[in-house]
BATOR-169111 format. One line per 2 residues: number of its first residue (from 1); for each residue x, y, z of N, C-alpha, C, O. Coordinates in steps of 0.02 Angstrom, whole numbers. Layout:
BEGIN
NUM> X Y Z X Y Z X Y Z X Y Z; ...
! end
This chain:
BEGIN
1> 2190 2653 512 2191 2595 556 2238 2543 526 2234 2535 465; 2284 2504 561 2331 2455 553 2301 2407 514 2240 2411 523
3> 2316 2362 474 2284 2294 462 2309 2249 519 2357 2248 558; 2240 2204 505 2258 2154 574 2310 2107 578 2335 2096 522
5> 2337 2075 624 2401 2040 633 2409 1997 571 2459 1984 537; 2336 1977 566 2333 1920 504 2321 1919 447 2318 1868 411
7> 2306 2007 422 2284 2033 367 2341 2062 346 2391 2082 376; 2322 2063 278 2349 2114 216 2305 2155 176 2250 2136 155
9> 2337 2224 163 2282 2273 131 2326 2325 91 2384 2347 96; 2262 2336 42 2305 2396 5 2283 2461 36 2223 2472 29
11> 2317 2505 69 2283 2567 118 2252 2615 62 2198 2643 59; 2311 2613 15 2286 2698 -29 2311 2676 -85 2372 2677 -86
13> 2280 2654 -145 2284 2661 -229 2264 2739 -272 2211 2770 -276; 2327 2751 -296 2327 2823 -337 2355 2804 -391 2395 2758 -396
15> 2329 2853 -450 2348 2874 -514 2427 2928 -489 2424 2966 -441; 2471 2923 -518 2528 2973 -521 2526 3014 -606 2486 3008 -653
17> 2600 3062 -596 2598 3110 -639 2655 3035 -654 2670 2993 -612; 2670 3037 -707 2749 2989 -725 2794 2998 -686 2795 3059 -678
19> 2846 2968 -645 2888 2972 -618 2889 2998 -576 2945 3014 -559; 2821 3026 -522 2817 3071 -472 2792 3070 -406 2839 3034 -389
21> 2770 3074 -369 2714 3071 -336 2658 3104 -336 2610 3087 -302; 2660 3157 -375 2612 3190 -382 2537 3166 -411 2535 3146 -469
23> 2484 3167 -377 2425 3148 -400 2384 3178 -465 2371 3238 -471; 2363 3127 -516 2350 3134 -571 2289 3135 -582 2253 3087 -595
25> 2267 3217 -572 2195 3199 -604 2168 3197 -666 2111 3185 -684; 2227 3214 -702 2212 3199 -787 2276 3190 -816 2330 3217 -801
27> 2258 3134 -875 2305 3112 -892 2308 3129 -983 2253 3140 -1009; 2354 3129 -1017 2373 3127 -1094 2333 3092 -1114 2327 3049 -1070
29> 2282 3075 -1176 2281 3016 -1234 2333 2953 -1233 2327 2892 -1225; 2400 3010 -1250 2442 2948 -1257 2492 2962 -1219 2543 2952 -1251
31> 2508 2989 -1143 2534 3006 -1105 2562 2943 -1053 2513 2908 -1039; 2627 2918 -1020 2620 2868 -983 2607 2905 -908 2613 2965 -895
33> 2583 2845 -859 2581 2886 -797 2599 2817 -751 2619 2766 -779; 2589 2820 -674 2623 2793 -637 2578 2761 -577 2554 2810 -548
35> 2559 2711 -550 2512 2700 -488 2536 2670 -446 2571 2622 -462; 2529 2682 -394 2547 2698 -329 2492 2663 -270 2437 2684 -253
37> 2540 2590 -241 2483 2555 -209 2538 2558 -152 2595 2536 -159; 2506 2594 -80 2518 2596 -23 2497 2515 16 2440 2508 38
39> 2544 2464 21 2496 2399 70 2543 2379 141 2604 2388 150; 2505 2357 175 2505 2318 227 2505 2249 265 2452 2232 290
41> 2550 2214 271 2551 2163 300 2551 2164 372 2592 2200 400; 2502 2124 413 2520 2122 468 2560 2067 506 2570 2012 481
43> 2589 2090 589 2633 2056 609 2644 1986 598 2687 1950 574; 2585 1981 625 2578 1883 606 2587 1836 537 2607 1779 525
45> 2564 1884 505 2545 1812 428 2636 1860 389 2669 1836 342; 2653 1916 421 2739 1956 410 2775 1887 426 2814 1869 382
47> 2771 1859 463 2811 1802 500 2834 1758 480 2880 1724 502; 2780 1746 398 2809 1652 368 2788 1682 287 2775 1640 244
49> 2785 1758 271 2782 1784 214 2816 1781 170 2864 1820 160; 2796 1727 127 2832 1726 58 2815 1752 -5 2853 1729 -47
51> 2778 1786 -26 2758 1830 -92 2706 1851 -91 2656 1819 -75; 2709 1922 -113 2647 1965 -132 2654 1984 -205 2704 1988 -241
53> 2576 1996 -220 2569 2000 -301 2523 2057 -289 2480 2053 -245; 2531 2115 -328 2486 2176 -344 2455 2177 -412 2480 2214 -454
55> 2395 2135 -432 2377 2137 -495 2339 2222 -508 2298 2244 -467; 2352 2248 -548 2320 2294 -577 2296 2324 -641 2335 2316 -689
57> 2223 2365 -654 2202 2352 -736 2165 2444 -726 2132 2477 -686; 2190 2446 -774 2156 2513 -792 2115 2526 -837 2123 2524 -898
59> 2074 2537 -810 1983 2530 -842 1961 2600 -875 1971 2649 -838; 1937 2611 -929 1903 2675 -967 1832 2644 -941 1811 2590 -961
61> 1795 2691 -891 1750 2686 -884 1683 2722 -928 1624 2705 -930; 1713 2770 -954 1668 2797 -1014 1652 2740 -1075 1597 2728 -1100
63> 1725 2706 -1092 1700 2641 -1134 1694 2569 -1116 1696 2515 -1145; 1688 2591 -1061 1691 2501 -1020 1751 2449 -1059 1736 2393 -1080
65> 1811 2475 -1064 1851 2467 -1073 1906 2442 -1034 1922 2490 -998; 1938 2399 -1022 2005 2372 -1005 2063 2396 -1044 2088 2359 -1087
67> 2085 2449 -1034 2160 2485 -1062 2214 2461 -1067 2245 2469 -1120; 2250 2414 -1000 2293 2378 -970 2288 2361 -897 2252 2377 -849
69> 2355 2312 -910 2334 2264 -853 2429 2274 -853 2471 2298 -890; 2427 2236 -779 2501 2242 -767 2508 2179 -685 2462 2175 -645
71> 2547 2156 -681 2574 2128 -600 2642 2163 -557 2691 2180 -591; 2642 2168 -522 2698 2186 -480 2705 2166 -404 2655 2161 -369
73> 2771 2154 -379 2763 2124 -336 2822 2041 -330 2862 2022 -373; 2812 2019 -286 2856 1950 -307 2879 1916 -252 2838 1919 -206
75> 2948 1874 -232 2966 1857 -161 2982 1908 -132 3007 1958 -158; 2968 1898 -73 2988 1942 -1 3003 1891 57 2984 1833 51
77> 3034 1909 106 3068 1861 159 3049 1899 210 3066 1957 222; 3005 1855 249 2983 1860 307 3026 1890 370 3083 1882 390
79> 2972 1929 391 3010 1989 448 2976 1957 512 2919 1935 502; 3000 1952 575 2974 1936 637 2957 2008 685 2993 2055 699
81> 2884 1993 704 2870 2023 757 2838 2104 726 2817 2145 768; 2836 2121 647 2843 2178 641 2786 2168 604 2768 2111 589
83> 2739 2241 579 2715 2266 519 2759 2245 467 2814 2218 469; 2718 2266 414 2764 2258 343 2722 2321 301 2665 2307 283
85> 2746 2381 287 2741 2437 234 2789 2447 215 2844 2462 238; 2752 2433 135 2792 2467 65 2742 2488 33 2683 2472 32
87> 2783 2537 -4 2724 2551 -76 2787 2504 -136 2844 2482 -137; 2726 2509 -181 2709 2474 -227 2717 2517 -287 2680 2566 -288
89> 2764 2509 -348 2739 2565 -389 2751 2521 -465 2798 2483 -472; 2688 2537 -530 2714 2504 -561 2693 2575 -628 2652 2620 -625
91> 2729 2561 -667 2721 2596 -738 2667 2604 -793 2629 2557 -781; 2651 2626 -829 2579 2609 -884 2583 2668 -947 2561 2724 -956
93> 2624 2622 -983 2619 2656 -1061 2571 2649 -1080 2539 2598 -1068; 2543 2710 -1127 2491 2697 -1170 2464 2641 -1211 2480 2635 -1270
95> 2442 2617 -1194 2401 2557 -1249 2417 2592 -1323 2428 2652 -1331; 2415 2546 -1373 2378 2568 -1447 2336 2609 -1447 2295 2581 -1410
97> 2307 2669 -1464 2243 2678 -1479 2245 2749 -1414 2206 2796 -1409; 2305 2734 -1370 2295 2799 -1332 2243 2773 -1256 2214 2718 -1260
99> 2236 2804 -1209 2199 2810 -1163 2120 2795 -1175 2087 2747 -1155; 2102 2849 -1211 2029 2840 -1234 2015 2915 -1266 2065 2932 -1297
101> 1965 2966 -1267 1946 2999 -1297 1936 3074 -1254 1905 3071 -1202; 1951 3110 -1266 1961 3189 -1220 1889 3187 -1194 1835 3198 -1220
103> 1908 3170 -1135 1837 3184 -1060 1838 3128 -1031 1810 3127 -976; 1861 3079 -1049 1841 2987 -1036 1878 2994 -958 1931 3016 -936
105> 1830 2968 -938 1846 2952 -862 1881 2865 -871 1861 2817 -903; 1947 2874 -823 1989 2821 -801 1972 2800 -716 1951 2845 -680
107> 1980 2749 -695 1996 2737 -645 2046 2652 -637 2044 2608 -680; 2074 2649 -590 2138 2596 -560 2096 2553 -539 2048 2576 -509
109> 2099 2483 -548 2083 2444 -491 2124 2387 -481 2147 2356 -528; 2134 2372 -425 2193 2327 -387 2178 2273 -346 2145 2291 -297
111> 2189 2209 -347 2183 2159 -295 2249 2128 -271 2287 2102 -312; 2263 2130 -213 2324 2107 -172 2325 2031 -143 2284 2007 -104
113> 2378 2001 -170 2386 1939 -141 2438 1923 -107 2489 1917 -141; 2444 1907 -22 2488 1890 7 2493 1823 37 2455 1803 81
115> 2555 1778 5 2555 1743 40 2589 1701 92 2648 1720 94; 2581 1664 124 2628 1652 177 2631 1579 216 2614 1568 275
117> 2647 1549 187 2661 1478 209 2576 1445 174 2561 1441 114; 2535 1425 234 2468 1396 191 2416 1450 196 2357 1444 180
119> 2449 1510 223 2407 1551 235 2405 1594 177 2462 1598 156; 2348 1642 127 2332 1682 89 2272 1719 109 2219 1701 134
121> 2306 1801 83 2261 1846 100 2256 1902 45 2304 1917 10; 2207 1925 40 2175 1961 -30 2149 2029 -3 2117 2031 49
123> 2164 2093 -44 2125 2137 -41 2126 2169 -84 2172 2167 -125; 2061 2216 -91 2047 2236 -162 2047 2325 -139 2039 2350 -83
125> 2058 2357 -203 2053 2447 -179 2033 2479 -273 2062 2456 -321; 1996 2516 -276 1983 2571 -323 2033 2638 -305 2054 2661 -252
127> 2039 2654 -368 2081 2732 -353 2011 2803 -359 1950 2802 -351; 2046 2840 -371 1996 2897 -364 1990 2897 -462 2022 2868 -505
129> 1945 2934 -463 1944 2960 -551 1979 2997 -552 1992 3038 -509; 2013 2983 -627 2034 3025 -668 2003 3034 -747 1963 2990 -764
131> 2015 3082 -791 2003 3123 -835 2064 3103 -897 2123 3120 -891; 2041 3070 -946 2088 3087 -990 2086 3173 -1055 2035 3198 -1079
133> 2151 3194 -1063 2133 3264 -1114 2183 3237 -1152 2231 3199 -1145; 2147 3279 -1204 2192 3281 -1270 2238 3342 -1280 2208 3390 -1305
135> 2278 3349 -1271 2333 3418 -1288 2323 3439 -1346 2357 3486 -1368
! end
């Protein structure tokens, strides 16, 4: 389903293989990989759109851990009359210390900020799990 005229949304947050599109269900220790935020602006708040921000943090949920954090995103110039889809893609080297520990479940999480004259709009998305291994 579209976002609404006046909304912004992230449709689909994924883990990638590095440089790919390919979906990552497990990743290296100390392997980099790639995420992949599908969003949406709609027509209306498209109209007087001046910047979106994709904050994102990658969480070891086995150690309740914060791995990294990253922003992406920045000015954009307002389109009339239209949707607005792009993806979003940003990078994630290994931290110090590596990913976490062979089995440790990862997951993405993302909040979107668009904004547009006095208008701001937010949405939030989880990725699917992933698996870190040790080679």
């Amino acid at each position: 389903m579209p976002a609404g005229v006046w909304d912004a949304e992230i449709k689909l947050l994924y883990a990638v293989d590095d440089g790919t599109f390919f979906t990552a269900d497990t990743v290296g220790s100390t392997a980099p990989f790639d995420v992949v935020a599908n969003v949406e602006i709609g027509a209306r708040l498209n109209e007087d759109v001046s910047r979106q921000d994709l904050f994102l943090a990658v969480q070891n949920l086995s150690q309740s851990a914060i791995k990294a954090t990253t922003t992406v995103g920045g000015v954009i110039a307002p389109a009339v009359n239209t949707d607005r889809n792009e993806e979003l893609r940003a990078d994630f080297a290994p931290p110090g210390g590596g990913w976490g520990n062979d089995g440790d479940v990862l997951e993405v999480i993302a909040s979107y900020k668009v904004t547009a004259g006095v208008n701001t709009d937010y949405s939030t998305a989880r990725s699917q799990l992933f698996i870190v291994t040790n080679p």
